[in-house]
Biotite code that builds the C-alpha atoms (Angstrom):
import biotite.structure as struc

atoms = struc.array([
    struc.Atom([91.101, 45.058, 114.241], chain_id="A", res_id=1, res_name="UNK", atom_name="CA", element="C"),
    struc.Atom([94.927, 45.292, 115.274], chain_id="A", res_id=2, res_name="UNK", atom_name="CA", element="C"),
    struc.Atom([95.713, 42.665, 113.121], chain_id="A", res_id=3, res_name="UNK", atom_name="CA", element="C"),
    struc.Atom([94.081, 44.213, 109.818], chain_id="A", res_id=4, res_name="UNK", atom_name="CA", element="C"),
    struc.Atom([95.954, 48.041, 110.835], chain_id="A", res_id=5, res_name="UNK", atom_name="CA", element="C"),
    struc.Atom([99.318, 46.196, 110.407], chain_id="A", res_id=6, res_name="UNK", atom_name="CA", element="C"),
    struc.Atom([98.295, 44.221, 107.163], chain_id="A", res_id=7, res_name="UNK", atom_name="CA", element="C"),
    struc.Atom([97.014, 47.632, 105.772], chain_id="A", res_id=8, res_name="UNK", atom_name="CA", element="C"),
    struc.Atom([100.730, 48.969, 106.008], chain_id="A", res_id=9, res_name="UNK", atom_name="CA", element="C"),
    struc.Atom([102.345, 45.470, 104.760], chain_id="A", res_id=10, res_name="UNK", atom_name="CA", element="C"),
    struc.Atom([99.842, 45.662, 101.839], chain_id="A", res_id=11, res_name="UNK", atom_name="CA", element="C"),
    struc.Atom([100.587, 49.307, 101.427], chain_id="A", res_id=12, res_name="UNK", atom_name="CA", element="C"),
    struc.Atom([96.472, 49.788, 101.313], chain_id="A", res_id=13, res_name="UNK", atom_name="CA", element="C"),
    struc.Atom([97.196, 53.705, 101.502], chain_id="A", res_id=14, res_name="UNK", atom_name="CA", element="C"),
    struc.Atom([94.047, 54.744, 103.517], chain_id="A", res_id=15, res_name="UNK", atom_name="CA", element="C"),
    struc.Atom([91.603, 53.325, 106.166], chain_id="A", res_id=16, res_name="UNK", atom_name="CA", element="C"),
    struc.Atom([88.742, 53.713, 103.584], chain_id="A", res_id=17, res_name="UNK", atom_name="CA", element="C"),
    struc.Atom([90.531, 51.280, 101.179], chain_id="A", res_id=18, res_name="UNK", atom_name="CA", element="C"),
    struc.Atom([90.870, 48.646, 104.257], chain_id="A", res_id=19, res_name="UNK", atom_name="CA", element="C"),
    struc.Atom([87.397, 48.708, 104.547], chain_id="A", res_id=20, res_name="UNK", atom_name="CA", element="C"),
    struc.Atom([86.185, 48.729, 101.124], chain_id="A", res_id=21, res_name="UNK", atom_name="CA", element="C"),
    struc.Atom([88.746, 45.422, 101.043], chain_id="A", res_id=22, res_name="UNK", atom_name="CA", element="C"),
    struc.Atom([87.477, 43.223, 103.986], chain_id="A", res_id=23, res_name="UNK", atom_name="CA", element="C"),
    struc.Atom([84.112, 43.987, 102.442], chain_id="A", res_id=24, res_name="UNK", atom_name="CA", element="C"),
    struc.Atom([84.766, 42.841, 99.211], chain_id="A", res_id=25, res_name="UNK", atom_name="CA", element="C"),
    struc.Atom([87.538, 39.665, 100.033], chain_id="A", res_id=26, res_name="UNK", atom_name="CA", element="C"),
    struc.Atom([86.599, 37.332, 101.717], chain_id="A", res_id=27, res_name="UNK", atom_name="CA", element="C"),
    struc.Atom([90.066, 35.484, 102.318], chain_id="A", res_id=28, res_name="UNK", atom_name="CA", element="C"),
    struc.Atom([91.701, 39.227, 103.369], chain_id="A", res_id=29, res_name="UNK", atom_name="CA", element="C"),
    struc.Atom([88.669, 39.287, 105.734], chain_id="A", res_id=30, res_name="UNK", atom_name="CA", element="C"),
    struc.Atom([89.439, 35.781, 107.290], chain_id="A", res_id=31, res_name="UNK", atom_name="CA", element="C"),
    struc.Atom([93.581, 36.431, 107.036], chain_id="A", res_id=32, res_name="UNK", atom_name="CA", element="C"),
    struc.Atom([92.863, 39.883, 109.578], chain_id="A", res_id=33, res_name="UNK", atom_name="CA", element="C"),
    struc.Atom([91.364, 37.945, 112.066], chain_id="A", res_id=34, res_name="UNK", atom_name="CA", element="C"),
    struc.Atom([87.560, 38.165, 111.045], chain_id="A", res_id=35, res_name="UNK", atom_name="CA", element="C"),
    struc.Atom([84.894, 35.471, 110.578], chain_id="A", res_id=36, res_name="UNK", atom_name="CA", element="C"),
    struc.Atom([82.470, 35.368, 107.861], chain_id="A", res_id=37, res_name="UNK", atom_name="CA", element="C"),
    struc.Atom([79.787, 36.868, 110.150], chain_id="A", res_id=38, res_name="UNK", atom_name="CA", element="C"),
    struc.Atom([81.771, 39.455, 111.641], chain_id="A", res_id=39, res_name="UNK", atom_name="CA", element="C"),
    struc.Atom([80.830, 42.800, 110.900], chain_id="A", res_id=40, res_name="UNK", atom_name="CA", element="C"),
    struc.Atom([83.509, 45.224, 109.386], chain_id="A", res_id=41, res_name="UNK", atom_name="CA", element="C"),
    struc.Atom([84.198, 47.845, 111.582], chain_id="A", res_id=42, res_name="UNK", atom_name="CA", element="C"),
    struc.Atom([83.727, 51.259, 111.036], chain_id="A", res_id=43, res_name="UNK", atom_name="CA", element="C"),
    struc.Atom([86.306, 54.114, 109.471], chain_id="A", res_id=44, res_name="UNK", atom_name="CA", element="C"),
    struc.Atom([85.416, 55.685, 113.291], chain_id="A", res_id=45, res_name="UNK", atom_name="CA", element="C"),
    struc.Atom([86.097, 52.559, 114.918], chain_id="A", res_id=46, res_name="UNK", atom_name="CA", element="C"),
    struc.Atom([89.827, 52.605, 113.438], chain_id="A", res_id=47, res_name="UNK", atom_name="CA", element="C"),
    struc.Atom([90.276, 56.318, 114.259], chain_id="A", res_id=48, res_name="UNK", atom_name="CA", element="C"),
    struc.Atom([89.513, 55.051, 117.686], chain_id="A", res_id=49, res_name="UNK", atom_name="CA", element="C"),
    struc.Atom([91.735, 52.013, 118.342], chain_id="A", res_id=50, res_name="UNK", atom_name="CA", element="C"),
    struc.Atom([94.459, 54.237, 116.577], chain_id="A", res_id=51, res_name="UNK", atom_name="CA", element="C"),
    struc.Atom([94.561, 57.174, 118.900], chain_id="A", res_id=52, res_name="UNK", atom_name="CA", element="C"),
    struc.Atom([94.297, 54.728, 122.086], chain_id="A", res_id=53, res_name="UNK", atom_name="CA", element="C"),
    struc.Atom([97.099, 52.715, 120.775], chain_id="A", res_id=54, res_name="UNK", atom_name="CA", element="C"),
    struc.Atom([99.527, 55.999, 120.262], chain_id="A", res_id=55, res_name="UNK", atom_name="CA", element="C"),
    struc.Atom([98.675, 56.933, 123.894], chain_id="A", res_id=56, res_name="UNK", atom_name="CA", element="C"),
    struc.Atom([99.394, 53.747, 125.462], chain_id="A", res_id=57, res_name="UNK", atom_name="CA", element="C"),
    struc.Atom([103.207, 52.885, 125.462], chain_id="A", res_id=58, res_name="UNK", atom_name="CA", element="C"),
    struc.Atom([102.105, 49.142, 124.465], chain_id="A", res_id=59, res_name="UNK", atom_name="CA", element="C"),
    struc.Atom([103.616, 48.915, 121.219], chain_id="A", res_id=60, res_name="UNK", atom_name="CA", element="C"),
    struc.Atom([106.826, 50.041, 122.320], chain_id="A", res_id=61, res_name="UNK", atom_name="CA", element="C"),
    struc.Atom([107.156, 47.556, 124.951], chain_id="A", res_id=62, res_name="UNK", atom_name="CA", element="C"),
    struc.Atom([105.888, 45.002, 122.548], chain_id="A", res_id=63, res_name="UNK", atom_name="CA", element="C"),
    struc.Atom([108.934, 46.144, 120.289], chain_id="A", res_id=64, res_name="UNK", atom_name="CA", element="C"),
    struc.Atom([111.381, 45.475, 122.698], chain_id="A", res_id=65, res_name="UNK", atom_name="CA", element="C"),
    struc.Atom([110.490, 42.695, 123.417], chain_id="A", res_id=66, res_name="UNK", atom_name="CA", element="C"),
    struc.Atom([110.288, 41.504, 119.949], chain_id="A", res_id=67, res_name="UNK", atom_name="CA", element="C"),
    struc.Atom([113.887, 42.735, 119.898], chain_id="A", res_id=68, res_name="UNK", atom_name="CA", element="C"),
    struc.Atom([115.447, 41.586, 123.092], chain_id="A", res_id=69, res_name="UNK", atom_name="CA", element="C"),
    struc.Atom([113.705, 37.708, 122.066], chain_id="A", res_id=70, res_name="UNK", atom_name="CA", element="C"),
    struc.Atom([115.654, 38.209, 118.525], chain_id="A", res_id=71, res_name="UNK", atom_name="CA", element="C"),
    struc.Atom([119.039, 39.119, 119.858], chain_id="A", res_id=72, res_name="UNK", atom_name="CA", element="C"),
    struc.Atom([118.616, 36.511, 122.299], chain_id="A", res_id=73, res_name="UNK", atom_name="CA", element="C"),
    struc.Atom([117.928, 33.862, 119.390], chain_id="A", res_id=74, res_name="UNK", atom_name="CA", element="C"),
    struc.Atom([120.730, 34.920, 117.663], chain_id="A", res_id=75, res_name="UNK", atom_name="CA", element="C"),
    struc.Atom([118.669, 36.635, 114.465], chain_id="A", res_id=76, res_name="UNK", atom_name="CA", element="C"),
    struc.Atom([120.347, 40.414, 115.913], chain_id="A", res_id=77, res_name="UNK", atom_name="CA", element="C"),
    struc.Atom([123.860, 39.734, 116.463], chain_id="A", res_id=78, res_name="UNK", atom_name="CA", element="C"),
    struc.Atom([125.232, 43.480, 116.414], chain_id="A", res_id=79, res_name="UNK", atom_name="CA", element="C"),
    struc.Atom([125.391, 45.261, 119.837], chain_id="A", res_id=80, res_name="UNK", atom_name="CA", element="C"),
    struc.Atom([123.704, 48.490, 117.559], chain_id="A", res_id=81, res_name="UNK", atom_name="CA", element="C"),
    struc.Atom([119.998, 47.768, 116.856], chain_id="A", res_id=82, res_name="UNK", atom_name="CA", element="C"),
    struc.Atom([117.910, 50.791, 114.336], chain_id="A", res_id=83, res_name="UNK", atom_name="CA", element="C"),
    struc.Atom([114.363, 50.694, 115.451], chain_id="A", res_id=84, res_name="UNK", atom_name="CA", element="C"),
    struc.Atom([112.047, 52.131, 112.417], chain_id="A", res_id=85, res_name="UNK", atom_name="CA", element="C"),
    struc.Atom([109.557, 54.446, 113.232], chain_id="A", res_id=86, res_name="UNK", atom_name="CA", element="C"),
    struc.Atom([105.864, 52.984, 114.998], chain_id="A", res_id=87, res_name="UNK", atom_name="CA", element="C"),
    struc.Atom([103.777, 52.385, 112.186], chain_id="A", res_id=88, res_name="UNK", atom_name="CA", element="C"),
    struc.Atom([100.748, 54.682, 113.982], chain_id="A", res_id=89, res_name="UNK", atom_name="CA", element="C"),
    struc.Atom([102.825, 57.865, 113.444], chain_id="A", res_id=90, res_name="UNK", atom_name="CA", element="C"),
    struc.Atom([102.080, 57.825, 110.024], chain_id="A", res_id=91, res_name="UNK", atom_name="CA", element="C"),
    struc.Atom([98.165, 58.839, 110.947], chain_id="A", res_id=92, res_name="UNK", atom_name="CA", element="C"),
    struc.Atom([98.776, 62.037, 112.647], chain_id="A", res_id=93, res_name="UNK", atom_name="CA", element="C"),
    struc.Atom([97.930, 64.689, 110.594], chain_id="A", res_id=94, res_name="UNK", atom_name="CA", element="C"),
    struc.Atom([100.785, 67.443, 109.851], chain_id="A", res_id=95, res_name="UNK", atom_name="CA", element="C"),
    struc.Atom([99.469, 70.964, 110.617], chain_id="A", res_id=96, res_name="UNK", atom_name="CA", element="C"),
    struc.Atom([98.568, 72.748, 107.937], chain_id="A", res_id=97, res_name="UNK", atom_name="CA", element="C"),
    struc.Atom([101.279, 75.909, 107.349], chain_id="A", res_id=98, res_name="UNK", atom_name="CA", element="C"),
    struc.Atom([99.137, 79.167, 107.248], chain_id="A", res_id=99, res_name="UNK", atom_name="CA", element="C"),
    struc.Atom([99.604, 81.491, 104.393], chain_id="A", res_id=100, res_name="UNK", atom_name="CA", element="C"),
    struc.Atom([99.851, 85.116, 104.418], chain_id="A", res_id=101, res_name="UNK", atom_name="CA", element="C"),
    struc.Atom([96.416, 86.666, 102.996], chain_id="A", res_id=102, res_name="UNK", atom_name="CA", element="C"),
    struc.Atom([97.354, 88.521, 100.619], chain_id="A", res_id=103, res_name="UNK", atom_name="CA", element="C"),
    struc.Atom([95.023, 91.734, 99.570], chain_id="A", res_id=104, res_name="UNK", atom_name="CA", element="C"),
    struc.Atom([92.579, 91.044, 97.305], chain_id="A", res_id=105, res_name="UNK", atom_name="CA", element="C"),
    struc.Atom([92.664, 92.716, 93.597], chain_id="A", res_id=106, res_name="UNK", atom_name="CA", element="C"),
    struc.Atom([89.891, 95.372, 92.667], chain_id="A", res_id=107, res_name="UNK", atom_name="CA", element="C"),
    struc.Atom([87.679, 94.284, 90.644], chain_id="A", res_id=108, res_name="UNK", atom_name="CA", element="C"),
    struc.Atom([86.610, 96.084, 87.434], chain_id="A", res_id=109, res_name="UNK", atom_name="CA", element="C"),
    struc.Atom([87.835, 98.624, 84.864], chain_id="A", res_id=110, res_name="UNK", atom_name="CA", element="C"),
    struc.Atom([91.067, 100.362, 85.849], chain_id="A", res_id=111, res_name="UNK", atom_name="CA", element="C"),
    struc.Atom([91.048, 103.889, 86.227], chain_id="A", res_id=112, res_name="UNK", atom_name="CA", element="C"),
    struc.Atom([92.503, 106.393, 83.265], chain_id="A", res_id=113, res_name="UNK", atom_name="CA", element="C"),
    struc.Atom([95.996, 107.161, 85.523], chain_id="A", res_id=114, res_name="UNK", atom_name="CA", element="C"),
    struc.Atom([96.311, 103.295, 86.192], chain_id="A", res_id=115, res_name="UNK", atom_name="CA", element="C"),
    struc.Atom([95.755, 102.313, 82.726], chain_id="A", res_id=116, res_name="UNK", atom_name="CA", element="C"),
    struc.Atom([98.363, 105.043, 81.296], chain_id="A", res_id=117, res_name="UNK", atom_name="CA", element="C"),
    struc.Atom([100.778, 103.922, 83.503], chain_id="A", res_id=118, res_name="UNK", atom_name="CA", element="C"),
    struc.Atom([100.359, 100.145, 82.435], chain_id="A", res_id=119, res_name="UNK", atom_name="CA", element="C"),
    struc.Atom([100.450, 101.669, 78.772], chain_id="A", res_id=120, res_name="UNK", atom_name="CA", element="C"),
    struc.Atom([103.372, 102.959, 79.474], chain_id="A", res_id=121, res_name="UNK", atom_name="CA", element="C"),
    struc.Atom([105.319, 99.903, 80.830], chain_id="A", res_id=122, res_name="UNK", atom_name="CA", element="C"),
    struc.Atom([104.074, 97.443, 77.934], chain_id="A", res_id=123, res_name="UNK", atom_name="CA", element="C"),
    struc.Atom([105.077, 100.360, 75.693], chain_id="A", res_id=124, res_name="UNK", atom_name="CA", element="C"),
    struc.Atom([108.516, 99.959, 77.758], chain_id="A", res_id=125, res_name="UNK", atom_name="CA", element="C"),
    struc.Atom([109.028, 96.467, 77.796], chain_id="A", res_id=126, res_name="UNK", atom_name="CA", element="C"),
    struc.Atom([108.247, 96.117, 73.841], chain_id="A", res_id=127, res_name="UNK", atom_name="CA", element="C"),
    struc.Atom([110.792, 98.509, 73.121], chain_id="A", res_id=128, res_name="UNK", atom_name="CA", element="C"),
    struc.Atom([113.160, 95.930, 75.323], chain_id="A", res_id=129, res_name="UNK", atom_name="CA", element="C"),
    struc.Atom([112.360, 93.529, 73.025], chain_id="A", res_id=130, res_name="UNK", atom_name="CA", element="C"),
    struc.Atom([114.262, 92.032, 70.287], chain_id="A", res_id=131, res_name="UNK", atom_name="CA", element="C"),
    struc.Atom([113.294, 92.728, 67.071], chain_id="A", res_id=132, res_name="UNK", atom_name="CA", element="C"),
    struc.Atom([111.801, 89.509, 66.445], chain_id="A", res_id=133, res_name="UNK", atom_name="CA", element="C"),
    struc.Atom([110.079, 89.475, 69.991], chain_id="A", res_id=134, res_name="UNK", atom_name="CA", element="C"),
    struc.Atom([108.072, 92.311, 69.112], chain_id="A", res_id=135, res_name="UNK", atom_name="CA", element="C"),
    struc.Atom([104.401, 92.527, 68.059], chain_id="A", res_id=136, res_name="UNK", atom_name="CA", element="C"),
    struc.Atom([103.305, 93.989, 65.200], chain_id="A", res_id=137, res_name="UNK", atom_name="CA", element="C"),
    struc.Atom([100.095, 96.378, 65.489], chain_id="A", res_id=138, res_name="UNK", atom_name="CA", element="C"),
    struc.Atom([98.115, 97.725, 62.578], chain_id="A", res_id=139, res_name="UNK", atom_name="CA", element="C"),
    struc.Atom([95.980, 100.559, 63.284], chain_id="A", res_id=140, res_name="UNK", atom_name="CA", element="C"),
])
């Protein structure tokens, strides 16, 4: 299952639904994450799961460093500044959603005879406002 959550970000599947519906459907994908033919796919649930214990543990972290330390060691790093990218996991936390100020809600039906003359009046306003061209034409 670890295996296929890293291939889903190299193959830039965008969600966990998409992984599934793949190792269903391809075989080879299936066999290249670390599954055998009679495997069962896990579950969306099963991901959510293995995600949130992986973010709690520190075990990817370590497993970074090490990757790092081993590839300045081998000579692959050979700057004393190293840029770590950001753990993969963070990218399925949800954001909080921002909370919008209710706003009052508008009454519903005709408008009474002082709020209608005093909408008259400021469409009567802006039309005189207008350029000539602007301006509507009523027949009565």
């Amino acid at each position: 299952m670890i295996i296929s959550t890293f291939v889903r970000y190299i193959e830039r599947i965008p969600t966990m639904k998409d992984l599934i519906k793949r190792l269903h459907d391809d075989l080879a994908f299936k066999l290249n994450c670390g599954f055998l033919v009679s495997d069962h796919v896990p579950s969306e649930s099963s991901y959510s799961r293995l995600i949130t214990k992986l973010e709690e543990s520190d075990i990817l972290e370590k497993e970074q460093e090490k990757v790092v330390l081993q590839a300045i060691a081998e000579g692959f790093i050979t700057d004393d500044t190293v840029v770590v990218m950001q753990p993969i996991l963070k990218h399925e936390t949800k954001r909080p959603k921002e909370e919008k100020p209710k706003s009052e809600p508008q009454k519903r039906g005709r408008k009474s005879k002082d709020e209608r003359d005093g909408w008259l009046k400021e469409q009567a306003e802006t039309e005189a406002n207008l350029p000539l061209y602007d301006r509507k034409i009523v027949y009565n």
